[in-house]
C-alpha positions in Angstrom: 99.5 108.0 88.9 99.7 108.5 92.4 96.5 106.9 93.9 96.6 102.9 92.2 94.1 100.4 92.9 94.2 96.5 92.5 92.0 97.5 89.1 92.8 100.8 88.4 91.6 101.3 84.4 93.8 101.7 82.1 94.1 105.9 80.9 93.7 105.2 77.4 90.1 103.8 78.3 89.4 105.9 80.3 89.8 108.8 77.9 87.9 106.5 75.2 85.0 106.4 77.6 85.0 110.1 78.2 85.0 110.4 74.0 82.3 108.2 73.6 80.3 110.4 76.3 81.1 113.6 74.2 82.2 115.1 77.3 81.7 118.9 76.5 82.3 122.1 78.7 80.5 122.3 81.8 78.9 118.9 81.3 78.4 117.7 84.9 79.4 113.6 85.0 79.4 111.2 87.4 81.0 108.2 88.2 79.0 105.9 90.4 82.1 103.4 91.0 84.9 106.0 90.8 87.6 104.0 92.7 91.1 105.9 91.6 89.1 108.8 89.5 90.8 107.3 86.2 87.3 107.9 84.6 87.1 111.8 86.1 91.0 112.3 85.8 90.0 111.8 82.0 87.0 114.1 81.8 88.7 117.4 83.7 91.9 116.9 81.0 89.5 116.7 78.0 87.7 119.5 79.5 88.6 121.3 82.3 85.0 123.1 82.6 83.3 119.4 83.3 81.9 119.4 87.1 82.6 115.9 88.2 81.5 114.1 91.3 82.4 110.3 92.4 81.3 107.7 94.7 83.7 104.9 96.4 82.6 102.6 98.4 86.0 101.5 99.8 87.4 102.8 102.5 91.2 104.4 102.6 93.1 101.8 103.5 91.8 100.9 100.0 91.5 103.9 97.5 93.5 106.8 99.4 91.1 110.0 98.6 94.3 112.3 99.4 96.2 110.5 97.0 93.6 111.1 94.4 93.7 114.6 95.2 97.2 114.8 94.5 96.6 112.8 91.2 94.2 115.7 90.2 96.8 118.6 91.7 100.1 117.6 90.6 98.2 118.0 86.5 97.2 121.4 87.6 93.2 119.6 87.0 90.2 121.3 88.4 89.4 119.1 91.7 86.2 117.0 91.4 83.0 118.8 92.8 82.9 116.2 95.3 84.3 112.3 96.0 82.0 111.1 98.0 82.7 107.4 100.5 79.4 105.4 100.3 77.4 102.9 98.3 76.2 104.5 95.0 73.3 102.2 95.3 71.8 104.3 98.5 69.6 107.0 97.6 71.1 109.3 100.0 74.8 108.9 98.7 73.3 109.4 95.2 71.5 112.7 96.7 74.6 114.5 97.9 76.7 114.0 94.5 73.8 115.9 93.1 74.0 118.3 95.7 77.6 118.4 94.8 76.7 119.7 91.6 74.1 122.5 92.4 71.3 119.9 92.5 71.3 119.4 89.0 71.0 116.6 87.1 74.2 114.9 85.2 74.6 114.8 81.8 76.5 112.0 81.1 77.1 109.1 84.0 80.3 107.4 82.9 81.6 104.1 85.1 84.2 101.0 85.0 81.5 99.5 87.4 83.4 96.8 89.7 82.9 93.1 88.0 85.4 90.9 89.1 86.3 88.6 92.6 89.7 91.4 93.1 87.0 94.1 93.7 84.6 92.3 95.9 83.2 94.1 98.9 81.3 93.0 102.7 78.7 95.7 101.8 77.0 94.0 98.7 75.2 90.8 99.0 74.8 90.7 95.3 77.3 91.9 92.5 77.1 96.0 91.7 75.6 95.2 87.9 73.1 93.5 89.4 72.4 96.5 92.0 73.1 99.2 89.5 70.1 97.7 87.4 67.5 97.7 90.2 68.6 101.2 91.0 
């Protein structure tokens, strides 16, 4: 991998989580805490059809978005509709991944959502889970 995080998930989970999903051709998925893209990395090589779309919160210095590209190019993968820098918890950022997918709704939403202290971020007063569910 080119583009590594201080949690990046482990491939073979990644893949798991994408099995579990079903992930089936042109399936549109999103990934709400995308971080490196292990999660979308895993759904174009399963099926290179899928339309995926993920939102980081971090900025560069933390998860290099041209690094992920390269992650996605050097595997001759189909790019990701759209990775998006916001909070997945703002209506807005949620708005445009859709957008990024022809306004459509997703068919599977498939996360490694950030849980621990190593992940922590000045944006969120309380912990994601806790957002996510209020969302």
């Amino acid at each position: 991998r080119i583009c590594v995080t201080n949690t990046t998930l482990c491939p073979l989970a990644a893949f798991t989580m994408c099995n579990v999903a079903r992930v089936k051709p042109g399936y549109r998925i999103f990934d709400p805490f995308c971080g490196s893209c292990a999660i979308l990395l895993a759904a174009s090589m399963i099926e290179p059809s899928v339309k995926i779309v993920g939102v980081e919160i971090a900025h560069n210095g933390q998860v290099n978005r041209d690094n992920v590209v390269k992650d996605f190019t050097s595997r001759n993968l189909t790019l990701p509709a759209a990775i998006i820098r916001g909070d997945s918890m703002s209506e807005d950022v949620r708005k445009a991944a859709r957008i990024a997918v022809g306004d459509e709704p997703f068919d599977a939403i498939i996360t490694d959502p950030p849980y621990g202290i190593r992940e922590t971020s000045e944006f969120c007063v309380d912990p994601p889970l806790i957002n996510l569910v209020r969302c």
